[in-house]
C-alpha positions as MATLAB code, in Angstrom:
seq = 'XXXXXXXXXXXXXXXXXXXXXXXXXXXXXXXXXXXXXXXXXXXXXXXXXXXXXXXXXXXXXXXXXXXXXXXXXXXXXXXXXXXXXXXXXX';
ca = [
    -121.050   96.114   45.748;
    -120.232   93.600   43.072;
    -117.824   90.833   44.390;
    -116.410   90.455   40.809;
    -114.410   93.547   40.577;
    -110.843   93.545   41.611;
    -109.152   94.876   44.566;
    -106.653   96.396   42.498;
    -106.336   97.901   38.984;
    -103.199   99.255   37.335;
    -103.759  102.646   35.694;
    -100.699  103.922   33.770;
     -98.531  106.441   35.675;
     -99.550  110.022   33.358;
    -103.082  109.074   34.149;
    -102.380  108.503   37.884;
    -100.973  111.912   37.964;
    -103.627  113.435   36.215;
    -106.246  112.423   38.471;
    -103.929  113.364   41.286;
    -103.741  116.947   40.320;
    -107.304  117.193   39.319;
    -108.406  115.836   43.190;
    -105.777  118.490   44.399;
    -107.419  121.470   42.384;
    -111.198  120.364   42.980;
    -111.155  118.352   46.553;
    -111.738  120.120   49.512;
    -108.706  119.964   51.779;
    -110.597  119.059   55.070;
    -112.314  116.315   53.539;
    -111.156  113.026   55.653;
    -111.779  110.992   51.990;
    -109.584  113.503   50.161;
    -106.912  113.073   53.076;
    -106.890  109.280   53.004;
    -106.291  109.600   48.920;
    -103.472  112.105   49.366;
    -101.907  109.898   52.149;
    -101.932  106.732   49.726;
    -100.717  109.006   46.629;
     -97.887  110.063   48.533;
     -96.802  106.581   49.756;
     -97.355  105.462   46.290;
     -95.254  107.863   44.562;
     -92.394  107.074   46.792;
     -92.665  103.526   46.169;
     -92.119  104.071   42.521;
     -89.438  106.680   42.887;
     -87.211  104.173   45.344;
     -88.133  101.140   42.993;
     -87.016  103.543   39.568;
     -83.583  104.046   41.767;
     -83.254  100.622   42.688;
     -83.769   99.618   38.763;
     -81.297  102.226   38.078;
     -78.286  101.152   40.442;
     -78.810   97.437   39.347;
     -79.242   98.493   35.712;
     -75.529   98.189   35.385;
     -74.749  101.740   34.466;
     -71.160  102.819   35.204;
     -69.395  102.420   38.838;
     -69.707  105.765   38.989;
     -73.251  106.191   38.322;
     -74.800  103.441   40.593;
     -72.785  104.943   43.669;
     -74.929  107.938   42.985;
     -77.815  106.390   42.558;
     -77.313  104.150   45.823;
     -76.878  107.048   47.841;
     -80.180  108.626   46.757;
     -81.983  104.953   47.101;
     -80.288  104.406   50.653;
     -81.131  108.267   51.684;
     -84.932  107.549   50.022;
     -85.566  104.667   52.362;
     -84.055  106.503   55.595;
     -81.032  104.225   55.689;
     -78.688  105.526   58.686;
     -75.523  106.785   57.349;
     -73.563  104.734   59.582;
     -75.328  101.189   58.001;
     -74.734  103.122   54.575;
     -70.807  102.784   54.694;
     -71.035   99.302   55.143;
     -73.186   99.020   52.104;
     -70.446  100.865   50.264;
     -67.954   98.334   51.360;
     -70.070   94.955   50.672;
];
């Protein structure tokens, strides 16, 4: 393998989705390779939906728009409901 070539690339997100579906349709599902992709699709996927909800409740949309939004960011990254209220009051 070439040491030159980076570790990572950035690939815009249509395309990422594209060649998601296209492994989905054409990989075989017991395939530890095609596991390992799905598995780092997934995580990657989330990432960008909790840091699209973070950009959204910081955005400075309307009070009651970012309450929304933190509720869905807070329930996205598994914060307890309990530690949730005292986000609401800070």
């Amino acid at each position: 393998m070439l040491t030159s070539i980076p570790k990572t690339i950035q690939v815009d997100i249509d395309l990422f989705e594209d060649l998601y579906v296209y492994a989905v349709r054409h990989a075989d599902p017991d395939d530890p390779q095609f596991k390992r992709i799905t598995i780092f699709v997934k995580k990657k996927l989330q990432a960008l939906m909790k840091h699209e909800l973070y950009s959204l409740y910081k955005a400075g949309a309307p009070e009651e728009t970012r309450k929304k939004v933190q509720k869905k960011y807070l329930d996205a990254v598994d914060v307890l409901e309990a530690f949730q209220v005292c986000a609401d009051r800070g």
